[in-house]
BATORVO-543144 format. One record per residue (C-alpha): z, x, y; residue in one letter. Coordinates in nm, 2 decimals. Example, Ala and Ser with C-alpha at 12.3 -4.5 7.8 and 13.67 -1.06 7.14 Angstrom:
% residues 2
zz 0.78&xx 1.23&yy -0.45&resn A $
zz 0.71&xx 1.37&yy -0.11&resn S $
% end
This chain:
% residues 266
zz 1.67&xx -0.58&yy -3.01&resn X $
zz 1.59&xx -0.74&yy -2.68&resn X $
zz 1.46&xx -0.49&yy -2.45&resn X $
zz 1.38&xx -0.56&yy -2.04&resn X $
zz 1.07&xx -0.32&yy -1.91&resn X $
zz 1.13&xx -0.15&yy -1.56&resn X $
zz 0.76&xx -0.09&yy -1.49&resn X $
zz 0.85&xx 0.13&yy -1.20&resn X $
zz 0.59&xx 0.12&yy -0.89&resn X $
zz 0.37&xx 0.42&yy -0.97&resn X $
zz 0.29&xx 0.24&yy -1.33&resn X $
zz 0.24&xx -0.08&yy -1.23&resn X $
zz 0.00&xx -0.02&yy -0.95&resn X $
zz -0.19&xx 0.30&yy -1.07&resn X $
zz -0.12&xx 0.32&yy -1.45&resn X $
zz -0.06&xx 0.02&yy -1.65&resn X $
zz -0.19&xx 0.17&yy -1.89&resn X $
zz 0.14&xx 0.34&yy -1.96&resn X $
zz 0.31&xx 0.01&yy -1.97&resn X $
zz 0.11&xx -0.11&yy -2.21&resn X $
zz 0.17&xx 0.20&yy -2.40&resn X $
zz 0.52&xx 0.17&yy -2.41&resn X $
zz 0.51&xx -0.21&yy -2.49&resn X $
zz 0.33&xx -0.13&yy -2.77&resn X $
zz 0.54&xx 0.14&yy -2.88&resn X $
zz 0.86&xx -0.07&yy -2.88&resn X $
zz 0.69&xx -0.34&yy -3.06&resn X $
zz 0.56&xx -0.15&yy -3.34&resn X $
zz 0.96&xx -0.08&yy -3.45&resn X $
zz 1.00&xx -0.47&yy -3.43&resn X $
zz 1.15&xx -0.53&yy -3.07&resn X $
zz 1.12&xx -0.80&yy -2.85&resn X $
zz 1.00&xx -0.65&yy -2.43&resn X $
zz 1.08&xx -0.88&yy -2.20&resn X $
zz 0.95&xx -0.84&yy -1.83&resn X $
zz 1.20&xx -0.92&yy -1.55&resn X $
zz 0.95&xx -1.07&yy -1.29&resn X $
zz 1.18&xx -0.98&yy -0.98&resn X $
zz 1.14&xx -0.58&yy -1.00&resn X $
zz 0.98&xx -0.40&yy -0.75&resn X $
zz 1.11&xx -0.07&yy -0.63&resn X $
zz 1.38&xx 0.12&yy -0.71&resn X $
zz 1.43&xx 0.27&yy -0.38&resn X $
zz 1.40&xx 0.64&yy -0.49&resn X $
zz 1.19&xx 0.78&yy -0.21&resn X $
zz 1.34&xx 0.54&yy 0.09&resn X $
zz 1.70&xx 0.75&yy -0.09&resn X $
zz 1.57&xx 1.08&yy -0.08&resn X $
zz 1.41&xx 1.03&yy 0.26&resn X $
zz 1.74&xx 0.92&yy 0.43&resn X $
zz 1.70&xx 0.59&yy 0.47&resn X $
zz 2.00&xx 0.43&yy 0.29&resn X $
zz 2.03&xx 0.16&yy 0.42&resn X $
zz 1.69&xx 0.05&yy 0.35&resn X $
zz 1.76&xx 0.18&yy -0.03&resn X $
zz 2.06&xx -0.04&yy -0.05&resn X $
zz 1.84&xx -0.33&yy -0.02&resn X $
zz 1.59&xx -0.21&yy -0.30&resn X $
zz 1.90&xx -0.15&yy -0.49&resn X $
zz 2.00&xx -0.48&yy -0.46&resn X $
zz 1.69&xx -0.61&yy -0.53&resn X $
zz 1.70&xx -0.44&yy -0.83&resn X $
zz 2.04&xx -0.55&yy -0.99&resn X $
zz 1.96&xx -0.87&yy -0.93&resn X $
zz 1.60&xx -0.87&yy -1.10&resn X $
zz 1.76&xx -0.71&yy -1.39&resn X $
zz 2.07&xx -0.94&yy -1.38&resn X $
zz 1.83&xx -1.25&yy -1.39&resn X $
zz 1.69&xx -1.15&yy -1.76&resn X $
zz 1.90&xx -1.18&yy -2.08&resn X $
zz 1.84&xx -0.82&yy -2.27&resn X $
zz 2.04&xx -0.56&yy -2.46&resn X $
zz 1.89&xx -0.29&yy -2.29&resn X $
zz 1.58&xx -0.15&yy -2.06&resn X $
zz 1.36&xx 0.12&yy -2.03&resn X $
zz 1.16&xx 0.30&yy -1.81&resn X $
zz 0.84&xx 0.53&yy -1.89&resn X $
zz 0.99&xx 0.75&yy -1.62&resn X $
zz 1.28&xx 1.03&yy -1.56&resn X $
zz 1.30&xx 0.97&yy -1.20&resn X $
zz 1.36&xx 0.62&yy -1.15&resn X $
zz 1.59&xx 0.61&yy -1.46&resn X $
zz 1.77&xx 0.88&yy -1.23&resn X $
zz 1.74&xx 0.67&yy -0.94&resn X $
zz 1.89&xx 0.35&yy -1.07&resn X $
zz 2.17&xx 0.55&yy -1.33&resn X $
zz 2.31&xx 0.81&yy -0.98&resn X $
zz 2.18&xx 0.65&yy -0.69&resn X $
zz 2.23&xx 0.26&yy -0.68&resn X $
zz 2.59&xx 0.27&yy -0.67&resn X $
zz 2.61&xx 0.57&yy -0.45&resn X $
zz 2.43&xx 0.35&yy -0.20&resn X $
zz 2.62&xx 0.04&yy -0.26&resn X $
zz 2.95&xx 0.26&yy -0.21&resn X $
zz 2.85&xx 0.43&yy 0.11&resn X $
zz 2.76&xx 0.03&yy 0.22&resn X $
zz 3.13&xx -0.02&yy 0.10&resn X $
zz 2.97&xx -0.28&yy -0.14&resn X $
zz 3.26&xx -0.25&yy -0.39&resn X $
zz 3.06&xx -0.58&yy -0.58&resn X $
zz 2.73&xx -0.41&yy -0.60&resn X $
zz 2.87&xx -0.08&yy -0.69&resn X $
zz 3.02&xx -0.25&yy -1.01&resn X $
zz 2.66&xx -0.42&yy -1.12&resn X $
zz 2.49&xx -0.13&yy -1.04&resn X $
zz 2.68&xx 0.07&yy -1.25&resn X $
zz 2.65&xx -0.23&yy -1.53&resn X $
zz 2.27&xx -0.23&yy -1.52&resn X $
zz 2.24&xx 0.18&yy -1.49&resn X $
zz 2.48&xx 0.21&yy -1.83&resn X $
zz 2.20&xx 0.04&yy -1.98&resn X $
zz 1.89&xx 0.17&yy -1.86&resn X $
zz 1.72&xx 0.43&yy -2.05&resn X $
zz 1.40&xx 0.66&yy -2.00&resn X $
zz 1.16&xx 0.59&yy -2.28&resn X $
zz 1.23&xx 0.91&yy -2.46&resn X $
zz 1.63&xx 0.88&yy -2.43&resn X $
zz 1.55&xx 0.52&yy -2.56&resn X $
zz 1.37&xx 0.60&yy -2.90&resn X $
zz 1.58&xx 0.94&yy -2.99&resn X $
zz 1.93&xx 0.83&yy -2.87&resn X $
zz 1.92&xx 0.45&yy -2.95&resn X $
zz 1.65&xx 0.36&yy -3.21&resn X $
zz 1.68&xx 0.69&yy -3.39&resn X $
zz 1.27&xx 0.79&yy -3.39&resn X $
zz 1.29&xx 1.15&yy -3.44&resn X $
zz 0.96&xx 1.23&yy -3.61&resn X $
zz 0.66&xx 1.02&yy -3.40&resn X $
zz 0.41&xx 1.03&yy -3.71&resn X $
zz 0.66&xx 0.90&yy -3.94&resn X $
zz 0.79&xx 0.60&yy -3.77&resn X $
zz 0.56&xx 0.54&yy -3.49&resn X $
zz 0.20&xx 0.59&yy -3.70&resn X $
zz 0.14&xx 0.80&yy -3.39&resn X $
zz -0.22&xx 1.05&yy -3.40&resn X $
zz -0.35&xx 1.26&yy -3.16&resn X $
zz -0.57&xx 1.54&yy -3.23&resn X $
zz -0.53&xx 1.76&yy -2.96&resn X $
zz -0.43&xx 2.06&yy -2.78&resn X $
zz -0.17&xx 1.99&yy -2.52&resn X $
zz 0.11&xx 2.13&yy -2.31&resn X $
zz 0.41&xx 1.96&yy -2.18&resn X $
zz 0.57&xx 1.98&yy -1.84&resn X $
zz 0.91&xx 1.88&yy -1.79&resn X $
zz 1.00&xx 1.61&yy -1.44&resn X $
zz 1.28&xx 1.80&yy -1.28&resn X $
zz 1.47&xx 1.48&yy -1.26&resn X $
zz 1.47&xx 1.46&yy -1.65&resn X $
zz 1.61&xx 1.81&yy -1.67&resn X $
zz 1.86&xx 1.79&yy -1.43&resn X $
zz 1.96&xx 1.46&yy -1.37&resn X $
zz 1.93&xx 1.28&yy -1.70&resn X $
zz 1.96&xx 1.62&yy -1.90&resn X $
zz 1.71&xx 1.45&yy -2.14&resn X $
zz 1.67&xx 1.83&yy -2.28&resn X $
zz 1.38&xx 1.86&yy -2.52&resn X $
zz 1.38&xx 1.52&yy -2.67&resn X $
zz 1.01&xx 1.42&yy -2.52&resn X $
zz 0.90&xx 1.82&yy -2.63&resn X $
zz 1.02&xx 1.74&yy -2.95&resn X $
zz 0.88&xx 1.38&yy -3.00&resn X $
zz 0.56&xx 1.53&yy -2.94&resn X $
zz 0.51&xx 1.80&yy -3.12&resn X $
zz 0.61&xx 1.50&yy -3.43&resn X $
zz 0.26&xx 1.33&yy -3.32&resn X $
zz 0.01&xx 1.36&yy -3.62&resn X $
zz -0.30&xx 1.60&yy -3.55&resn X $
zz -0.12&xx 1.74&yy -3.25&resn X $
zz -0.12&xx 2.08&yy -3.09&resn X $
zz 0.17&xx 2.17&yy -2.84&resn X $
zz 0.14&xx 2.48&yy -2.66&resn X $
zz 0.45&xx 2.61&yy -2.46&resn X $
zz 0.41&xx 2.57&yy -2.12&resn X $
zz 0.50&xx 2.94&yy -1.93&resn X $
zz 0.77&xx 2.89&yy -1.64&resn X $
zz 0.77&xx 2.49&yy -1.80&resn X $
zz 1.08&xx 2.46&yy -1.56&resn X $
zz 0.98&xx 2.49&yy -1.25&resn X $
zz 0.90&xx 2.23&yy -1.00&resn X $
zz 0.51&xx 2.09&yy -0.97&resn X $
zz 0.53&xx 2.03&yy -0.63&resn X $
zz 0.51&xx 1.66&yy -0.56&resn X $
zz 0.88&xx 1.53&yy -0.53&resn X $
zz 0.75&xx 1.23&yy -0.38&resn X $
zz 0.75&xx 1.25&yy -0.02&resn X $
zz 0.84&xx 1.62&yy 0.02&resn X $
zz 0.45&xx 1.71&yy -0.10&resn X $
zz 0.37&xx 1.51&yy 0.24&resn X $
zz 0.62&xx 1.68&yy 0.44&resn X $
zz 0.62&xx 1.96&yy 0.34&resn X $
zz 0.22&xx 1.99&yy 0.22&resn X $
zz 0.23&xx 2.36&yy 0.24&resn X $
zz 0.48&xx 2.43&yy 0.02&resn X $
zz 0.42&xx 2.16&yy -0.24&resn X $
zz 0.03&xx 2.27&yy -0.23&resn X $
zz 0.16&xx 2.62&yy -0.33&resn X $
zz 0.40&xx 2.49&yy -0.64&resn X $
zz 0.12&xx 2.31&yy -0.73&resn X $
zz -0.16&xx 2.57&yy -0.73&resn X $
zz 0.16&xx 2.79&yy -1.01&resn X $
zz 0.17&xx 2.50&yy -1.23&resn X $
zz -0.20&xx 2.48&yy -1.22&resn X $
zz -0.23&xx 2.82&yy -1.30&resn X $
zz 0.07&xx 2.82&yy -1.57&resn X $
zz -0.15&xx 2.48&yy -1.71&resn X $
zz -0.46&xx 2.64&yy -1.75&resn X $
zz -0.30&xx 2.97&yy -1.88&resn X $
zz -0.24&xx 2.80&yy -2.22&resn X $
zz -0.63&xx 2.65&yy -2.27&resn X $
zz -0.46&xx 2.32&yy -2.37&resn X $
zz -0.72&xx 2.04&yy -2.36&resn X $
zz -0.42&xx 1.87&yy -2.12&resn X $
zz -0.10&xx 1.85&yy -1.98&resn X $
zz 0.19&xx 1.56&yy -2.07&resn X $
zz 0.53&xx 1.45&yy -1.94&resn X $
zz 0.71&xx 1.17&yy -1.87&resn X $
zz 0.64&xx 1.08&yy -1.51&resn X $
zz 0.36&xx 0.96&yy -1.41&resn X $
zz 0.40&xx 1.07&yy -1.01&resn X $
zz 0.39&xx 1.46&yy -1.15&resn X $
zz 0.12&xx 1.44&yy -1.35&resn X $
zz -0.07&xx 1.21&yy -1.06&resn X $
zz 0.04&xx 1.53&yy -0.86&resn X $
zz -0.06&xx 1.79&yy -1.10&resn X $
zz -0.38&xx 1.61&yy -1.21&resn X $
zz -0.51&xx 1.59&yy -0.85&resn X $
zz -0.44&xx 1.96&yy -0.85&resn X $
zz -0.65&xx 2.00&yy -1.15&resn X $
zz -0.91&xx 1.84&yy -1.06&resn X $
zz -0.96&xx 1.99&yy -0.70&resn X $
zz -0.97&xx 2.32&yy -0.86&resn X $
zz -1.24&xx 2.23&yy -1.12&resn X $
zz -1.01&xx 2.29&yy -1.37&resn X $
zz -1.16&xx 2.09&yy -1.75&resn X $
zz -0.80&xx 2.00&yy -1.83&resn X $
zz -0.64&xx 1.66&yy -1.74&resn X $
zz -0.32&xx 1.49&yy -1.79&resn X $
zz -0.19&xx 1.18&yy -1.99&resn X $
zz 0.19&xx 1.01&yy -1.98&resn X $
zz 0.36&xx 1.08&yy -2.32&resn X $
zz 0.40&xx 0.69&yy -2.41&resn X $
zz 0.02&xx 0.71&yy -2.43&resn X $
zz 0.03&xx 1.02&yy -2.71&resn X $
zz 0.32&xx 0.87&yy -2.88&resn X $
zz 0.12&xx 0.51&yy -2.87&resn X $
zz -0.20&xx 0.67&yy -2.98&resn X $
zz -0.32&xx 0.58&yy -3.37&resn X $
zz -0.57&xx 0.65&yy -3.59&resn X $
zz -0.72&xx 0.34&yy -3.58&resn X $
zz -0.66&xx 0.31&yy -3.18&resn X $
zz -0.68&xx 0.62&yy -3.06&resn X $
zz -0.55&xx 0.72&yy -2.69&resn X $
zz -0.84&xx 0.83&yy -2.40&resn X $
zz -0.97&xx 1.18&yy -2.53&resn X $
zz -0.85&xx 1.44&yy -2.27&resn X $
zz -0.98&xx 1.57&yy -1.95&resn X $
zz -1.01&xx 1.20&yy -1.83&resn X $
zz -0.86&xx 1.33&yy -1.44&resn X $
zz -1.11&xx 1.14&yy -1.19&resn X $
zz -1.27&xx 1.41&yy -1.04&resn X $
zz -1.36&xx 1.18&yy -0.71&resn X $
zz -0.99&xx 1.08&yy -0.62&resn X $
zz -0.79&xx 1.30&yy -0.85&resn X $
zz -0.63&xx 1.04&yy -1.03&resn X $
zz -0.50&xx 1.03&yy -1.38&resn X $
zz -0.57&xx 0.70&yy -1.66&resn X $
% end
């Protein structure tokens, strides 16, 4: 299978590392991952912040990256821009009356997949050790992206991947499903708020002595990471395609790897 990589933004500037992950995932079960050199944005935050019309353009941009590129289908190590481009592209294009990118939206959204959704739903990987020689040795805990739970209902299908990771330890995660605060540019205006979400995940984190805490979105573990490691807090965080890409004989960053100048996650 031919399979087209939407980096997303957050990935491709602060963790490529991700990327790499998920390459490497997809080409260990003997696909080919083709990079469509015309993505940039998906136009998530310029959506949720109002500014539609600007989003319509991103949109655009984005259709016509993925359009360029012969593949069966793409992924995305990321809930929210998976949301993004499956709800919001043609909702844009529609309230531009854009009946044409409406259409093509919808074509490239049908086949666009979070990483997770990808492997369970498509390539049938249910068991991580088994078919994806994946090994990690640690205690973790999971939080789940509230755009994964409510907008792609992806359920517990990156829980469940995880806990198939040789050597693992997944601890649950108390009050998993609430909100960490960042929501992209609601933690800037509304700081306050978003500070105090964060400081209840932080707390929920640390509550389970995991070594660190996973998901799928790299913006809410920046978030909660930062959180973290403001607080002096010994856990850190790491994106799930770098657990499930983790082996034996090339093992994944131990844990606790949060920068403790900028807060940043690897």
């Amino acid at each position: 299978m031919k399979i087209a990589l939407f980096a997303t933004c957050i990935v491709d500037a602060m963790y490529p590392s991700v990327a790499r992950a998920t390459v490497q995932i997809l080409e260990r079960l003997g696909h080919e991952v083709v990079f469509p050199a015309g993505q940039a944005c998906c136009g998530q935050m310029h959506t949720n912040s109002g500014y539609f019309d600007a989003a319509r353009k991103v949109a655009e941009n984005h259709v016509h990256a993925f359009e360029a590129v012969e593949y069966d289908v793409a992924v995305a190590p990321s809930g929210s821009c998976v949301a993004s481009v499956r709800h919001q592209h043609r909702m844009l294009a529609e309230r531009a009356g854009d009946t044409d990118l409406a259409e093509r939206a919808d074509a490239v959204g049908a086949t666009t997949y979070e990483l997770t959704q990808l492997l369970v739903d498509v390539l049938g990987v249910t068991n991580a050790a088994e078919q994806l020689g994946s090994y990690f040795p640690h205690t973790i805990t999971y939080h789940p992206s509230c755009h994964g739970m409510r907008l792609l209902r992806l359920g517990d299908r990156q829980l469940d991947l995880l806990k198939t990771v040789g050597g693992i330890d997944v601890v649950e995660l108390p009050d998993a499903d609430q909100c960490c605060g960042f929501g992209g540019t609601f933690s800037m205006k509304n700081s306050q708020v978003s500070t105090a979400m964060l400081e209840d995940k932080a707390a929920s984190i640390r509550s389970t002595g995991a070594s660190l805490c996973s998901g799928g979105d790299a913006s809410c573990l920046m978030h909660i990471g930062g959180g973290l490691s403001r607080a002096g807090d010994a856990a850190g965080t790491l994106h799930l395609a770098e657990i499930l890409a983790s082996t034996i004989d090339s093992p994944a960053p131990a844990p606790a790897a949060t920068d403790t100048t900028t807060g940043a996650t690897r």
